[in-house]
C-alpha positions as CSV (number, residue, x, y, z in Angstrom):
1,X,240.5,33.2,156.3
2,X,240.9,33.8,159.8
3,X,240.9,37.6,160.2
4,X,238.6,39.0,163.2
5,X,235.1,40.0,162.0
6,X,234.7,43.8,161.9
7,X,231.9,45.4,164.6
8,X,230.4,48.4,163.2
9,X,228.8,51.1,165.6
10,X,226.5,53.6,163.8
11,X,225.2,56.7,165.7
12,X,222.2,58.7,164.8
13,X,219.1,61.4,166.4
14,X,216.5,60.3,168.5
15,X,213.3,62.8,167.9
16,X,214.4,65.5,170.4
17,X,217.8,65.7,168.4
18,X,220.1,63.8,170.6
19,X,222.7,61.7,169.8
20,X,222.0,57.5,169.7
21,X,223.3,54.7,168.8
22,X,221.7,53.2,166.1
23,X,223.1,49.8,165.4
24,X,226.2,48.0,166.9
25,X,227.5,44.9,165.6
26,X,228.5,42.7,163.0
27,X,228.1,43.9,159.3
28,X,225.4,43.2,157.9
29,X,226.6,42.4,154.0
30,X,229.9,40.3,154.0
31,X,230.4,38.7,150.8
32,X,232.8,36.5,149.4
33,X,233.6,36.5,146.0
34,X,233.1,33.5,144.5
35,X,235.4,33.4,141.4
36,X,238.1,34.2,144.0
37,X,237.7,32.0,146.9
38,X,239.3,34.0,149.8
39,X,238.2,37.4,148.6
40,X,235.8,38.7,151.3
41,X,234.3,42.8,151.0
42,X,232.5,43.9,153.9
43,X,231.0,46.8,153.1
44,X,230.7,49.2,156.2
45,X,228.9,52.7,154.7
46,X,228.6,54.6,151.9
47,X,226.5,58.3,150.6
48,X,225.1,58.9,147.6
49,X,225.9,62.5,147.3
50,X,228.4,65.4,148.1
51,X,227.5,66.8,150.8
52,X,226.6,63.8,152.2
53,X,222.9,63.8,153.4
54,X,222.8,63.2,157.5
55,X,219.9,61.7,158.2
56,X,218.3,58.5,159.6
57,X,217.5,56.7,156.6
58,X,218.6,53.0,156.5
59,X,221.4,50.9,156.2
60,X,223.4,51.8,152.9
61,X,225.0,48.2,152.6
62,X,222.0,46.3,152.4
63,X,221.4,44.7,148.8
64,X,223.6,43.8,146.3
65,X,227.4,44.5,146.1
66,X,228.5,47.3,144.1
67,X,232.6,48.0,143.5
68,X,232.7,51.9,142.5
69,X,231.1,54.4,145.2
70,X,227.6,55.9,144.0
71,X,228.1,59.0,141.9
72,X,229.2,61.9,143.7
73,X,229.4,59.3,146.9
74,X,232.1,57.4,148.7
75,X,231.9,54.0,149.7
76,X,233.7,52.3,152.9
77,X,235.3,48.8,153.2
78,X,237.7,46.0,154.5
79,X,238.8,43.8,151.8
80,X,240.3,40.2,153.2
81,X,242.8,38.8,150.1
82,X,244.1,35.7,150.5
83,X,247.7,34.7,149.0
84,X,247.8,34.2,145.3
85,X,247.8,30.6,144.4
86,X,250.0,29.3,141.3
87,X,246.9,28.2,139.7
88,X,244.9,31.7,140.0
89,X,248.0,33.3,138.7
90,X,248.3,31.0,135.6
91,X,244.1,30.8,135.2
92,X,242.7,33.7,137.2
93,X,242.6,36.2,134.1
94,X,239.6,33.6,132.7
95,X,237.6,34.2,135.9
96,X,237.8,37.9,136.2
97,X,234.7,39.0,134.4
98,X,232.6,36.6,136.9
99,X,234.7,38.5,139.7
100,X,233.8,41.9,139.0
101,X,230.6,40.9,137.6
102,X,229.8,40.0,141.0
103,X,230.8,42.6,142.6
104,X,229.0,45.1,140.2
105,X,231.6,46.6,137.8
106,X,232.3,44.0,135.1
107,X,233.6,46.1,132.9
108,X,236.1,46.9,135.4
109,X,238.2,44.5,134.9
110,X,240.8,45.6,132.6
111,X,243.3,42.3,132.1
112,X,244.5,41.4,128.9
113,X,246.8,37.9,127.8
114,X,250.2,40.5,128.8
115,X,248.9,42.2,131.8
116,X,251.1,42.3,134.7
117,X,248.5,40.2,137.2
118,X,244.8,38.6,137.0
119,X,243.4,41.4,138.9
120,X,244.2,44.0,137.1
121,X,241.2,47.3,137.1
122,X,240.2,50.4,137.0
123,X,237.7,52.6,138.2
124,X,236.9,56.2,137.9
125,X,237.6,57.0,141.2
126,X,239.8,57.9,144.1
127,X,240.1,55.3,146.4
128,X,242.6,55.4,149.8
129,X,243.7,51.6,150.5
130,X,245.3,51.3,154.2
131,X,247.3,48.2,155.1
132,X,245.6,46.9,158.6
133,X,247.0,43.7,158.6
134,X,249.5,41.9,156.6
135,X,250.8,42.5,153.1
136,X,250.1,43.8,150.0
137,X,251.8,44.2,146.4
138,X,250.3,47.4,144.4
139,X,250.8,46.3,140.6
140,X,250.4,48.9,138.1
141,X,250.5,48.7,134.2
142,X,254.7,49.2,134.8
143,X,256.1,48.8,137.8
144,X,255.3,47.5,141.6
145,X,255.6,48.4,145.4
146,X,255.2,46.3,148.6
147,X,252.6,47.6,151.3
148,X,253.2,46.4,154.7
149,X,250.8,47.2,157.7
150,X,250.0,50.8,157.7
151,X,251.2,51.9,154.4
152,X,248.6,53.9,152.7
153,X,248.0,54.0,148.4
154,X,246.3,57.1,147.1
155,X,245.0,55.1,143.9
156,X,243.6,57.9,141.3
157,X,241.6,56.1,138.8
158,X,244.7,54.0,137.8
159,X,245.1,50.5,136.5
160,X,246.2,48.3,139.1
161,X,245.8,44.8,140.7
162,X,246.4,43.8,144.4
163,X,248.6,40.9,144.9
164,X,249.4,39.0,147.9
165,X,253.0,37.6,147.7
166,X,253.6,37.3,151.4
167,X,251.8,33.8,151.6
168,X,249.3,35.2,154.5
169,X,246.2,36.7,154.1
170,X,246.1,40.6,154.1
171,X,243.0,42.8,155.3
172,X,242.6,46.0,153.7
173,X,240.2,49.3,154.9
174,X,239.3,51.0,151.5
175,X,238.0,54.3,151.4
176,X,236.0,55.3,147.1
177,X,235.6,58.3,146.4
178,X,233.2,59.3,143.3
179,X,235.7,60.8,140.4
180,X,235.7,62.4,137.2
181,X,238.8,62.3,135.2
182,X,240.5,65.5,134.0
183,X,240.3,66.0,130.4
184,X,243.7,65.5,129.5
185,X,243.7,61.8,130.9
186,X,240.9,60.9,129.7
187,X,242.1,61.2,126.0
188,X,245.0,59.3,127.1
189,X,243.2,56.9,128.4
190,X,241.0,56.7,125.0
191,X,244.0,56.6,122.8
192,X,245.6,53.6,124.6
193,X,242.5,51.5,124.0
């Protein structure tokens, strides 16, 4: 796709407690998802606890790609979708296992032979999704909104895909937040399986 690259400044201590830049530049995990050509996460930060340790210690991103933030953590990334394609719509559900798989949640993926769109998921989670460029469809189990640049989805733990009807590729900043669900959803959610 032809979306900009994202730079990434990172700030830090030196020994005598000032403030430094630690790293500016490109990201250093950018991966595209190959059972979804298109589909690039770069992953830009993300803590392991709550409060989030400040500290020095090395780059988060670095190693494998993981969906869901760490438990009691937040992750940070831009998600480039491309458009959906007649033949992903018609074949993608077959492919989606590999998809999250690869991104580190394969049991993620939630889509069934009726399911609204190939991509449909869920994690345990509360995850902001802002528009930055382009457009997005939110899908949910029944119904649908369009997302244009700057709209903003508060997405608790739901079941949802992203789809890209607008026939341009869409770039997405998403903000995961470690979850737990409240008791009376999570029975509902274990009687509708």
């Amino acid at each position: 796709m032809s979306l900009a690259p994202i730079h990434r400044v990172v700030t830090g201590h030196d020994a005598r407690g000032q403030a430094v830049i630690t790293s500016s530049g490109a990201l250093p995990t950018v991966v595209e998802v190959a059972a979804i050509p298109g589909t690039v996460f770069h992953e830009v930060w993300s803590t392991a606890e709550s409060p989030a340790l400040i500290s020095n210690a090395a780059d988060p991103t670095l190693g494998p790609l993981v969906l869901p933030p760490p438990a009691r953590g937040t992750r940070m990334r831009f998600v480039d979708i491309p458009p959906d394609t007649a033949e992903f719509l018609a074949h993608g559900a077959a492919r989606m296992h590999e998809a999250f798989a690869q991104i580190g949640d394969a049991e993620a993926s939630t889509v069934q032979g009726d399911s609204p769109h190939p991509l449909m998921h869920r994690t345990e989670s509360v995850d902001y999704g802002i528009v930055i460029e382009g457009e997005m469809t939110l899908v949910l189990d029944t119904s649908d909104v369009l997302l244009k640049a700057g709209s903003v989805v508060v997405q608790r733990g739901t079941n949802h895909a992203w789809a890209n009807r607008s026939g341009k590729p869409c770039r997405m900043l998403f903000i995961l937040v470690d979850g737990t669900y409240a008791p009376d959803i999570a029975t509902a959610l274990e009687k509708s399986v």
